[in-house]
N, C-alpha and C positions, 0 to 999 in steps of 0.2 A: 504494500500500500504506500501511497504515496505521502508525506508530510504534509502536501495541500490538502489532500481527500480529510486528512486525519482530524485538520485543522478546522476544515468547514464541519464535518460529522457533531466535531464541537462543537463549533456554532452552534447548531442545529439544537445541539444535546442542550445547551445553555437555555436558549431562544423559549424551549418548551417548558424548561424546567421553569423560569421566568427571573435568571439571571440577568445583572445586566448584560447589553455586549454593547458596547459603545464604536459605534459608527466610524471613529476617530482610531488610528493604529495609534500605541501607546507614544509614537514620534508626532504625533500631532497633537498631543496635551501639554497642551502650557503651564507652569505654577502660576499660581493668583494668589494674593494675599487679600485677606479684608484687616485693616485694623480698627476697631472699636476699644471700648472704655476695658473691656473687659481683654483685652490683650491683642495680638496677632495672631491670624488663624489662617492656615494653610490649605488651597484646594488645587485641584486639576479640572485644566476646563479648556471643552473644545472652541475655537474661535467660529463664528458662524459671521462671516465677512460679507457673503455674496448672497444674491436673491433669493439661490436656490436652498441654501444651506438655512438663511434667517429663515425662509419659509417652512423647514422642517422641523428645523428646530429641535426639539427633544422628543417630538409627536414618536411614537410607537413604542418608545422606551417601556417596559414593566418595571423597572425598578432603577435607580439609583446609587450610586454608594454613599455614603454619608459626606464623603470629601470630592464631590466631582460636581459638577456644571456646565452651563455652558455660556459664554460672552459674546452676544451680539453688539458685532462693531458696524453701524447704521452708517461710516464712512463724513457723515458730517452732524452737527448739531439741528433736532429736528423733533417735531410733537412725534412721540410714537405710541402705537396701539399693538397689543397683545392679546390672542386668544389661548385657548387651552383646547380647542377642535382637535380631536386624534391625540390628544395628551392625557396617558390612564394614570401617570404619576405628578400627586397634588405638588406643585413646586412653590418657591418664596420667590418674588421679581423685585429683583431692585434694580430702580433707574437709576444711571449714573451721569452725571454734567461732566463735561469734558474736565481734564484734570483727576477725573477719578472721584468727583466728593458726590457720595450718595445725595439723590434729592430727596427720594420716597423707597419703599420696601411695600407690597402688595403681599402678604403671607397666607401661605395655606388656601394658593385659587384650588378651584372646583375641577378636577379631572372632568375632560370631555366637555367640557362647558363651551359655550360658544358667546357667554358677555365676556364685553371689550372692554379692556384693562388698559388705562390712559394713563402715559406718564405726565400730565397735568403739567407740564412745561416741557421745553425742546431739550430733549437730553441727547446723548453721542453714543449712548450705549448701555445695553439691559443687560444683567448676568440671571439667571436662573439656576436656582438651587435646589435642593429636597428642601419639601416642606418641612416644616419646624427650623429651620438653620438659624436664620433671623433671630428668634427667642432664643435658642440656646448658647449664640454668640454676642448677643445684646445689640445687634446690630439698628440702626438707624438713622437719620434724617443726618447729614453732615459728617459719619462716617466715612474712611478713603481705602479707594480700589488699587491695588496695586499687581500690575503684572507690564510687562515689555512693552505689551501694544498700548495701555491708558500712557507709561510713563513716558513712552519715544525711547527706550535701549533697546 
């Protein structure tokens, strides 16, 4: 058998079982930092840069891992909307203003939902997280993102 065959079988075996499998080969996870009141806290998150990728988003995901995400870069400063259409796992959205400083955190949306979730001013970019993150890292309003792409390294 071949390493590939072996490889997808996995997939497959994960997919069913309702592991995550992240779209993303482990060479396209970024580190991200959130720092809050409550210390630095470490995730991996795929970048979702382009149409197609913001479009998908997290949609078909079953699960999560507690330290992963994903950070949509909208490319410029802009009002953005968000659904949860084809999203089975409840995620936390925080909008980010350029520079990386949280405006707002939306926690705990509604798997499958289909109301639109307004970053209520022109932000540059959403991260999405498992639900609960938000709470259990204290996260909120004026809080800063940090990874390569917010900082410019």
């Amino acid at each position: 058998m071949s390493v590939r065959f072996l490889g997808l079988c996995l997939a497959a075996a994960l997919f069913v079982a309702g592991a995550s499998v992240p779209r993303a080969g482990a060479a396209d996870l970024v580190p991200l930092t959130i720092d809050t009141a409550s210390g630095s806290h470490a995730f991996r998150v795929e970048i979702a840069a382009d149409d197609s990728s913001r479009e998908t988003g997290l949609m078909y995901r079953r699960r999560l891992d507690a330290d992963y995400g994903m950070l949509f870069d909208f490319a410029q400063t802009q009002p953005v909307a968000m659904w949860m259409k084809n999203t089975y796992v409840p995620l936390d959205m925080v909008f980010i203003l350029p520079g990386g400083v949280v405006h707002r955190v939306e926690e705990n949306t509604d798997p499958l939902s289909e109301r639109v979730i307004e970053s209520g001013v022109p932000v540059r970019y959403v991260l999405e997280l498992p639900a609960g993150t938000a709470a259990k890292i204290g996260l909120k309003r004026g809080d800063r993102i940090h990874t390569a792409l917010i900082d410019g390294k």
